[in-house]
Every structure is written in structure tokens, then in C-alpha cells.
N, C-alpha and C positions, 0 to 999 in steps of 0.2 A: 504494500500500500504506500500510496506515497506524503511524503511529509512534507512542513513547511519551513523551511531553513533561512539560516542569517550568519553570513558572514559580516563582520564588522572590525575593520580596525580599532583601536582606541589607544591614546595617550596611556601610561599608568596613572593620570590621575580622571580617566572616564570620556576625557574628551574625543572626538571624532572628527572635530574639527577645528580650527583654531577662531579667532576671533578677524573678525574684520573679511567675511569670505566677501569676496567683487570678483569680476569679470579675468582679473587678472590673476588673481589668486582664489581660485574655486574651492582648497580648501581651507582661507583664512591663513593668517601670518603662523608661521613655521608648521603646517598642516599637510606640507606637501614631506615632511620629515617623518609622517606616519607610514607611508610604504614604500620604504626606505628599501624593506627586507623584498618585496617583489619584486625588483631589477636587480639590486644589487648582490641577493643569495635568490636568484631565479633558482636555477637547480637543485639547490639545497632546500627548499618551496617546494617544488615542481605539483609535490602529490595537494596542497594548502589549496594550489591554485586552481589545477586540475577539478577539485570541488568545488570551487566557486565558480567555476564555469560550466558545470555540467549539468542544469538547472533545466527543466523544459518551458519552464517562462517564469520573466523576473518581474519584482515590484517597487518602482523610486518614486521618493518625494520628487517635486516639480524642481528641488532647488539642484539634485543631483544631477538632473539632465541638460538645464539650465539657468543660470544665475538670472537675478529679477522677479519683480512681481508686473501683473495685469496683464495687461492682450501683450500676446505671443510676437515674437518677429518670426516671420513664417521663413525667413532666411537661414535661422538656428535651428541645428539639425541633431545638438548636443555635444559631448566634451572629445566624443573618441576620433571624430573622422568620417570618412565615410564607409570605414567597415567595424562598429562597434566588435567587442568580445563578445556579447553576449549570443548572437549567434541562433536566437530564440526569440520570442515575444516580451517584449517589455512595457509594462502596463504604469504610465506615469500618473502619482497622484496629482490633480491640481481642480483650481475652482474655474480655468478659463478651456472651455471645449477649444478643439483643436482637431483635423481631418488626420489621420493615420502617418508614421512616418516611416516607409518601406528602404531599408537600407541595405548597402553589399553585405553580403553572408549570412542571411537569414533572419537578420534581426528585423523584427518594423514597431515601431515607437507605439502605442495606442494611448491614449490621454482621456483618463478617467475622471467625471464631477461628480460620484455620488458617491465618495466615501472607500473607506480601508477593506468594507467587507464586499463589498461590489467587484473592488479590484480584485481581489482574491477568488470570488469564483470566477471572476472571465480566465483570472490565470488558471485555475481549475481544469476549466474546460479546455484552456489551450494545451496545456504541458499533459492531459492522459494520465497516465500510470507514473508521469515521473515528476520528481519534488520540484515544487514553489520555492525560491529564493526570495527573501526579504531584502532589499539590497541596499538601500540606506535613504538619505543621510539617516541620523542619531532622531529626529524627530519622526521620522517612518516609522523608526525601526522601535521607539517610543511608544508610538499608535496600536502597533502590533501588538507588540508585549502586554501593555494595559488591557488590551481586546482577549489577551490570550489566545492569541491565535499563534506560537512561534511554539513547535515543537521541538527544533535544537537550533541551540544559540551556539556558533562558533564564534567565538573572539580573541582577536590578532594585537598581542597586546606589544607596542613599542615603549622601547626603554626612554621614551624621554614625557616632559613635565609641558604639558602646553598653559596653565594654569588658568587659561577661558576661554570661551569657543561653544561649540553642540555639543551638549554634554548626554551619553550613553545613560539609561536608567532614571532619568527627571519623570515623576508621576505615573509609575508602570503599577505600582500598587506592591502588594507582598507575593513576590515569587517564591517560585520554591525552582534552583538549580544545583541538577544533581550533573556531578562530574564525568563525564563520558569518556574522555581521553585530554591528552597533553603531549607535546611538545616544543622544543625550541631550538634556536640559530641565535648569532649573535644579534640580530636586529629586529629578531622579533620572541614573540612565544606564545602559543597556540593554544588555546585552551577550548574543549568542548563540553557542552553544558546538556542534558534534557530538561525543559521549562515545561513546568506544570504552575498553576495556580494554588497559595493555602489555601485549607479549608474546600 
């Protein structure tokens, strides 16, 4: 059966993002320091990444795909290029409609206005028999958890201090995460969680 998964990086002190994210800095000042370890230990990764991309359709906040708020520049096609990773359907949250965005490699953008649980069954339907990827940012990946809808939380924890920024776990309520696996490299360390709800 398939599950609903989340990769996320995070500072050790919870962040995901730094502070001050713009156009030129997507992930906020010293933000781009958080995946550090996926270029620079690609190999010594390989298997980290391999899961994060093997997803049969993903779920981002509007800010992950693109920076800004209100109507769209239909010119922005998102951060990757013209052949994202993902390689699968990707279901962006946001409050301004937007017509589908068909990309090289199998990716195509879909842009959803009603909500975390909405997006999730369209991804449902799209990915079949294989797992939903939660994909971020930190306020997504926030919605989820609060929802209870994340059955494993993978988190990518980098050795450094960003001290503000999107912060992982703001208003998710009381979790209960139980330890599934662990790993590390020097620039990063991997930790896998299954997420149930107390009580």
C-alpha cells in the first residue's frame, strides 16, 4: 500500500529555511548551506536521494515553486529549469488558479485552490500504488503534519545554526515519532521517523 512521505532538510536548530527568502535567494540568507551534503557527498547520498525522487507525484507550497505572492507571471515555470527532478506530477498549493505546467521529463506542475486535503487525493489518484511525497517548504510540510496526514517523516538534518527563517514543527500539535532508521556523512545526517498522532 502506498504511503505519504516527506523529505525535508532542516538546520539543527529546525529551520528549513533561512530568513529573508527573494527571488535571488529562494532559500533565505545562508539557506542555500542546507544541501550542502546533495552535491557535495552526491555518492555518499546517492541511496537519501534516490528516495526523494522516486515518489509517483509530489506536493509544494506555492513558495517552493515560486517566490511571490498574487497572480502568477505565466512566464515562471519554477526553480529547476526546464526539466525539473521530479519526473512525476506535482500538485502546487496556492490560492491563485493557474492552467497546468507540462514540463521535459514527465513532470507537469498542477496548481491547486482548495486546500492540503484536495491536493492529496489528486496526488492519490495520480501516483496509483506508489507513495505521495510531501515536498516542502516547512509551512507545507507544517499543514500536513497538523492534518496528520504524513506517515514517514524523513529529515536531513545539516550541521549548521541558521537561527530564523521557516521553521520545521510550528503548530503541528502533539506527535508521536517513532524512529525508523538513521544515518550520516559529514554534511549531513539522516534520520527517519513513522508519524502517528497522540491519543
Amino acid at each position: 500500500m502506498s504511503k505519504v512521505t516527506c523529505d525535508i532538510t532542516v538546520s539543527v536548530d529546525g529551520y528549513a529555511a533561512g530568513p529573508n527568502q527573494r527571488m535571488d535567494e529562494p532559500l533565505g540568507d545562508g539557506g542555500e548551506l542546507l544541501h550542502r551534503w546533495m552535491f557535495e557527498e552526491a555518492e555518499a547520498n546517492a541511496e537519501e536521494v534516490e528516495k526523494i525522487t522516486s515518489a509517483g507525484a509530489y506536493i509544494m507550497g506555492r513558495n517552493m515553486f515560486a517566490s511571490g505572492r498574487g497572480d502568477w507571471d505565466l512566464e515562471w515555470n519554477g526553480w529547476w529549469g526546464d526539466e525539473p527532478p521530479y519526473h512525476a506530477p506535482v500538485f502546487v498549493l496556492t490560492h491563485y488558479p493557474r492552467e497546468p505546467v507540462p514540463m521535459k521529463g514527465g513532470t507537469t506542475f498542477f496548481f491547486v485552490t482548495d486546500g492540503v486535503e484536495s491536493a492529496l487525493a489528486q496526488a492519490r489518484q495520480a501516483a496509483g500504488d506508489r507513495d505521495i511525497a510531501i515536498a516542502g517548504g516547512a509551512h507545507t510540510v507544517n499543514q500536513y503534519l497538523a492534518a496528520g496526514l504524513i506517515d514517514e517523516l524523513r529529515l536531513h538534518v545539516a550541521p549548521i545554526v541558521l537561527g530564523r527563517g521557516e521553521r520545521l514543527f510550528e503548530g503541528v500539535g502533539d506527535l508521536s515519532l517513532e524512529p525508523a532508521g538513521a544515518s550520516r556523512t559529514e554534511l549531513v545526517t539522516h534520520v527517519t521517523y513513522r508519524v502517528s498522532r497522540r491519543g
